[in-house]
C-alpha positions in Angstrom: 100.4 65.0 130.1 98.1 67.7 131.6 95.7 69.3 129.7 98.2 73.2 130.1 101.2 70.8 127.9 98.3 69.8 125.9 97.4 73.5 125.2 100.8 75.0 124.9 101.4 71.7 122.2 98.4 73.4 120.2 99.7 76.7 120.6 103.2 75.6 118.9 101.4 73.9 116.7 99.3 76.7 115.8 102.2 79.1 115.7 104.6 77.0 113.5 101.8 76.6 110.8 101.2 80.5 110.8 104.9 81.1 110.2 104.7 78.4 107.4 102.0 80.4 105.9 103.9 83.5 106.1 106.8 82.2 103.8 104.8 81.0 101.2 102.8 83.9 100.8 104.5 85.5 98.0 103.3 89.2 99.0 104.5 90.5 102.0 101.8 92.7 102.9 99.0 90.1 102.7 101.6 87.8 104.7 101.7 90.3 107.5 98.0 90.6 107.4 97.7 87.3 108.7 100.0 87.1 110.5 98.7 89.8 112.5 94.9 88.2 112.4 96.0 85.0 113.6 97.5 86.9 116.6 94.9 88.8 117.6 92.7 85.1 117.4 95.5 83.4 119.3 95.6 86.4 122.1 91.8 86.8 122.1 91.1 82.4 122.4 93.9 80.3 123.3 94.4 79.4 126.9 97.9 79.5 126.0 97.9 83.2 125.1 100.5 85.7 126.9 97.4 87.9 127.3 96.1 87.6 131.3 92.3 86.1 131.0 91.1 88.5 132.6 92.0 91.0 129.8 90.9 88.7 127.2 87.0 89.5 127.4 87.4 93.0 126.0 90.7 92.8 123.9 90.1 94.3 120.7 93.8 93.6 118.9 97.4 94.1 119.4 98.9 97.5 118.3 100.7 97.3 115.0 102.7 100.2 113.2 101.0 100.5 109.4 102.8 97.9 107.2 106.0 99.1 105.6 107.2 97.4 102.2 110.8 98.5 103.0 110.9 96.4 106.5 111.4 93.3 104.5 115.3 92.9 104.0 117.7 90.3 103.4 120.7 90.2 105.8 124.4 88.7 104.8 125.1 86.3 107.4 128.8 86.6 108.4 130.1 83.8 110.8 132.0 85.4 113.8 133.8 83.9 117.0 131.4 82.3 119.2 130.7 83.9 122.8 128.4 82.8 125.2 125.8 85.0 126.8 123.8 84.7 129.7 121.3 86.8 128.4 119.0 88.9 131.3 115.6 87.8 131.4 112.5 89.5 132.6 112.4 87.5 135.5 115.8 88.6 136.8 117.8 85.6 135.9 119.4 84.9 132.9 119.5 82.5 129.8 122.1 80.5 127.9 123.0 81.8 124.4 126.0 81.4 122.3 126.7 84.2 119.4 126.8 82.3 116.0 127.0 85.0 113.5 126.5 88.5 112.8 123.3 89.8 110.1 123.9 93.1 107.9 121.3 94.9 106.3 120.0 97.9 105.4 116.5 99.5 106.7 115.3 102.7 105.6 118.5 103.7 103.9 120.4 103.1 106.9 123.2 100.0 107.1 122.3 97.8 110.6 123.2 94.9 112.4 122.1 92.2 114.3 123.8 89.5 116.4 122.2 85.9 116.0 121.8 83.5 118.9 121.8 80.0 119.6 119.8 78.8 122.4 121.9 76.5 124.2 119.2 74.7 125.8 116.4 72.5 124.9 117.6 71.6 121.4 118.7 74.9 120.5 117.4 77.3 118.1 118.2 80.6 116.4 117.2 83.6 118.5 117.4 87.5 117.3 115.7 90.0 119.5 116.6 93.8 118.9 115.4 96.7 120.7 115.7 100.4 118.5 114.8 104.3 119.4 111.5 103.6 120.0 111.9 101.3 122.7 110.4 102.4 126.1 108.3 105.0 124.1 106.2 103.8 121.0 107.9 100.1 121.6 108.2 97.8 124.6 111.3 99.2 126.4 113.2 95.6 126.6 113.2 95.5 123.5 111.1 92.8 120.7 111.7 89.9 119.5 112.3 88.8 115.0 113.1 85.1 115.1 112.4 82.7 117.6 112.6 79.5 115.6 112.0 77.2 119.2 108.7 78.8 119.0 107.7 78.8 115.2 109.1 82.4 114.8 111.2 81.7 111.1 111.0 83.0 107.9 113.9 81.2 106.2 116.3 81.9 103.5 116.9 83.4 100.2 119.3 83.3 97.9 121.1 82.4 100.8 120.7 85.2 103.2 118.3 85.7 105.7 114.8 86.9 105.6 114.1 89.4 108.8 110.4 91.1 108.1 110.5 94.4 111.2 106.7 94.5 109.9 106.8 91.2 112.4 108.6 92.4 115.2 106.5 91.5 118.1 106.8 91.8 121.8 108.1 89.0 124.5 105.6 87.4 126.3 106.8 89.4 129.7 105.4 92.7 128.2 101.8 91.5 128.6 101.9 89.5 131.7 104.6 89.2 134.0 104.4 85.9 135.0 106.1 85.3 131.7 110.2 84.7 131.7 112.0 86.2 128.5 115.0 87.0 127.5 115.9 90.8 127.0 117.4 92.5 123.8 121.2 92.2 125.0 123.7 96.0 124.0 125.0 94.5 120.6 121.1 94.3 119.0 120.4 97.8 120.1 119.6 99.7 116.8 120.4 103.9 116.8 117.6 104.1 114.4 114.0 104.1 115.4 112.1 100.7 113.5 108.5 102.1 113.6 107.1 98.7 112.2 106.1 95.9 114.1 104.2 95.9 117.1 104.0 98.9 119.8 103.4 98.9 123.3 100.4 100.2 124.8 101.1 101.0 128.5 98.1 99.7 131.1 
């Protein structure tokens, strides 16, 4: 094993413990608090980082939206026909996922919904990357990323339905360096609203 798998191991590691944090942090602003300073360590320090090294030496933070207590919902889950998707990726190809099920919520007053993916590779894994109004403006135009679960990105259940936190939207890799291959935000999770929570995207 080379000391890069090494790395990227710790990285996961690092990133699955965060998210483990996150849910048993009962208050949801202190929870996105860390989440955001364990970020910011991870892009500043870990050879793993999306971040460039060359950028690293005078990176001062990611760019967050202020916290907003409403961008913590709870989404029904209702099971639809599977489809597969080969889902465009940054780097021109595309990825295999298979639609499992379809999230409703409401955000800000308005109702919304969300497609979730399965990754059919590797193991699989629950995927559910949006993109919204703000995207190519105040947001990274491909889109962000809510759940990743292959990578630590979870926040479980409760009461059976699913916790998605916009507060912890956060860009794909791609956005900060383009050696980076990710997935894009497919039509369906394309929101009419604009979801100023999360990260933003600061253009070079």
């Amino acid at each position: 094993m080379s000391t890069d798998e090494l790395d990227l191991l710790d990285y996961k590691r690092r990133v699955f413990a965060l998210y483990a944090r996150v849910r048993a942090e009962p208050d949801p602003a202190r929870a996105c608090a860390l989440w955001v300073a364990e970020r910011d360590d991870l892009f500043a320090h870990h050879p793993q980082a999306a971040l460039p090294p060359e950028r690293r030496a005078g990176f001062g933070g990611l760019s967050y939206f202020p916290h907003d207590p409403a961008g913590c919902v709870l989404a029904d889950i209702e099971p639809t026909e599977r489809r597969r998707y080969d889902v465009a990726s940054s780097d021109g190809a595309t990825m295999a996922f298979e639609r499992i099920a379809v999230a409703w919520f409401a955000l800000g007053g308005e109702p919304g919904a969300l497609e979730l993916y399965w990754l059919s590779g590797y193991g699989g894994g629950l995927f559910v990357p949006f993109a919204d109004a703000t995207a190519g403006a105040e947001t990274y135009g491909a889109g962000r990323y809510l759940l990743d679960t292959v990578k630590g990105a979870d926040l479980g259940t409760r009461d059976g339905r699913l916790v998605l936190d916009f507060n912890l939207a956060y860009n794909p890799s791609c956005s900060y360096d383009p050696r980076w291959a990710c997935p894009l935000a497919p039509p369906p999770n394309r929101l009419t609203i604009p979801v100023r929570m999360g990260e933003r995207h600061v253009a070079e």
